[in-house]
N, C-alpha and C positions, 0 to 999 in steps of 0.2 A: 504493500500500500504506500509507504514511503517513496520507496523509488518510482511507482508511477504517479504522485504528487510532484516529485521531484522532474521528473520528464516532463511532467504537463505544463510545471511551471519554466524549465529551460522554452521550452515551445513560443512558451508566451513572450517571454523576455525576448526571444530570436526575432518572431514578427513584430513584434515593439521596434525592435530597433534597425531591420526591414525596414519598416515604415519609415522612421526619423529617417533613416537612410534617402529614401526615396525623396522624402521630402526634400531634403537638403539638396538633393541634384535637381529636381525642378524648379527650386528658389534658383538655381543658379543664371539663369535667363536672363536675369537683370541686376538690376543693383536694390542691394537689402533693404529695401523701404517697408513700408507696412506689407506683411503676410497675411496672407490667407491659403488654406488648404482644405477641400470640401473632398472628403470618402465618401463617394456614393453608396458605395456597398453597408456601409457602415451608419454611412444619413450621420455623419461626425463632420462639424466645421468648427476648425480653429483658425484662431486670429490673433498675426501675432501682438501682443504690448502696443509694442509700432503704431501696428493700424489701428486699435480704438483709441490709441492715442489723437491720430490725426481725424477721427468722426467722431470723438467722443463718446462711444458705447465703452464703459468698464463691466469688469467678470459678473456686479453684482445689477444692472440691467438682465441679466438674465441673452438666451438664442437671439442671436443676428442673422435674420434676412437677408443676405448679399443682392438679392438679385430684387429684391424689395426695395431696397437704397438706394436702385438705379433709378433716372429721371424717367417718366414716360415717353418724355419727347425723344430720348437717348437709347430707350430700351430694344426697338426695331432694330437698330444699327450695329449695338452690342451682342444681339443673340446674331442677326448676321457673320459677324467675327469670326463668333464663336463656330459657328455651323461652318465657316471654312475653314478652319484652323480643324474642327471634326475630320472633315473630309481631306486633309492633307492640302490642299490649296495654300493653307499658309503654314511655316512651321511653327511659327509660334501665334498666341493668340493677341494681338494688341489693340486697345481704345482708351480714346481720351473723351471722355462721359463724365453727367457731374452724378453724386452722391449725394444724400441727404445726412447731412450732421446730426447730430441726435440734437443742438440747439433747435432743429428746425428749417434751417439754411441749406443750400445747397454748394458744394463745393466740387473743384474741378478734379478730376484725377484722369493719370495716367495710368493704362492695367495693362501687365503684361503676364503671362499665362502659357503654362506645356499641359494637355490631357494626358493621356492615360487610358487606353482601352482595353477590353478584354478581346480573348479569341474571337468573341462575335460582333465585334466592332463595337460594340456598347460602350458608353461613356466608365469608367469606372474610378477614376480621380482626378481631380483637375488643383493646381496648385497655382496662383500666382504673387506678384508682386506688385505694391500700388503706391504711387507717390503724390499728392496734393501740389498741381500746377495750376491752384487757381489763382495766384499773386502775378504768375507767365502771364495768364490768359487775360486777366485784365490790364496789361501792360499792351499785350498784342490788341486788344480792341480799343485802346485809347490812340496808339499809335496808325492802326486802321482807319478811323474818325481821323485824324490830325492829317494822314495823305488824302483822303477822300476829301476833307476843305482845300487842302492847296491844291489840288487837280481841279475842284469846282473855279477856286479864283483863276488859277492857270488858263481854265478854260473861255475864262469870261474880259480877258487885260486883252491891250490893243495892239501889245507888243508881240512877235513872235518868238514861241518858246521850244527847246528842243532837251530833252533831258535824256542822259547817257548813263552808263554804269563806267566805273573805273578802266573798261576797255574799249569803252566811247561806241559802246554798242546801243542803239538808241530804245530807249524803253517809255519814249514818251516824246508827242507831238503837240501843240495847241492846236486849235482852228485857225488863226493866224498863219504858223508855222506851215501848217499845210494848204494855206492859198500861196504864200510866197513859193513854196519847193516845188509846189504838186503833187507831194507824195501825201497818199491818207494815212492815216495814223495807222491801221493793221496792216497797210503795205510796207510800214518804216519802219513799225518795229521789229528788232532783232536785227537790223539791218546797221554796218559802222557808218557813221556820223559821215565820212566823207563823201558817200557815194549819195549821200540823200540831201546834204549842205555843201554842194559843188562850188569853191568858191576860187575863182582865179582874180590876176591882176587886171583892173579895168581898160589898162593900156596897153599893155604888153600881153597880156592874157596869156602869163605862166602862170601854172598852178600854186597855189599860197596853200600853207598850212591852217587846217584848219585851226579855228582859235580857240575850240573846245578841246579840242587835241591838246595842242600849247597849252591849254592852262591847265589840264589834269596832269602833263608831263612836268610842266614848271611847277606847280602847286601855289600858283596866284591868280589872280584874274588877268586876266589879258583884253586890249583893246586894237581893237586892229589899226593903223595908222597909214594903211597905202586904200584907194581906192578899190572897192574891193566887188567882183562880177559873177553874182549868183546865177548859174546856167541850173534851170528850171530843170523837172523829170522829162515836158514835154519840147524839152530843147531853147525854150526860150529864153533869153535874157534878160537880167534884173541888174 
């Protein structure tokens, strides 16, 4: 009777630590932020310190919901994910969904996630990791709002305006800009600044640098000071 007390209990302690086992290699997907790890077979969901730390559920609230926590507007998107990440289409499972704080509030997070199936493709554990990027998020839609007014003022000044990335690849035209060049805005962009801002000498009509060129290469403003002969997309001169 001993010894098979003793067996039953090595057994236990083996899949005990199986398990932590397991867990520990699907936590590793990501970086150690708030855990969670749901055994379906078991209907057992832990969570680690971490994560009720960053939603505020502690041990003595009593069972957390996961998938109750997700937003309804968020919820379509996230069981999506998930169902390719099932199906092998993604290998890991990842979404940025908000959560509901136990304040009441909702918060943004990032989840990343490995399943776990059985022989018959059933779900049988899914483990992830989850970090609160809602401080990001609201940083990216305040700076979203902040280009969306200056592309409205851009779009409405009587100046012509041409905006480029560091390799004067143009990623922005006004209405202006595009009566002077001819070029429309989704035909210029991704296009380099010189092929769309052709600007030669007005006497000589050798080719000038361009002056947005010059000033991303110099790192000052630049003003052009020779007379200066914008040849149009549709050949014409300016």
């Amino acid at each position: 009777g001993t010894s098979l007390a003793s067996g039953i209990e090595r057994d236990r302690i083996g899949d005990r630590l199986a398990n932590l086992e397991e867990r520990e290699q699907l936590a590793a997907v990501a970086a150690t932020d708030g855990m969670w790890d749901f055994n379906i077979q078991r209907g057992e969901l832990y969570l680690s310190p971490r994560w009720r730390q960053m939603l505020g559920y502690d041990e003595a609230m009593g069972p957390v919901d996961w998938r109750g926590l997700i937003h309804p507007e968020d919820m379509t998107r996230v069981q999506e994910a998930i169902r390719q990440h099932m199906s092998g289409i993604s290998k890991v499972f990842e979404s940025v969904h908000r959560m509901r704080h136990s304040n009441g509030e909702y918060r943004w997070m990032i989840s990343r996630a490995m399943a776990r199936v059985d022989k018959d493709g059933r779900l049988r554990r899914m483990v992830g990791v989850e970090a609160d990027i809602t401080e990001r998020k609201i940083y990216e839609e305040a700076l979203f709002r902040e280009k969306e007014s200056a592309q409205i003022t851009l779009q409405s000044i009587g100046d012509g305006v041409v905006t480029t990335d560091a390799d004067s690849i143009i990623d922005f035209i006004n209405p202006v800009a595009e009566q002077l060049t001819g070029w429309r805005l989704e035909d210029a962009m991704g296009k380099p600044v010189e092929e769309v801002f052709r600007a030669f000498h007005e006497e000589t009509c050798e080719p000038l640098e361009n002056p947005l060129t010059a000033s991303i290469r110099r790192m000052r403003p630049i003003k052009a000071v020779r007379p200066v002969l914008l040849i149009r997309r549709d050949g014409n001169e300016l």
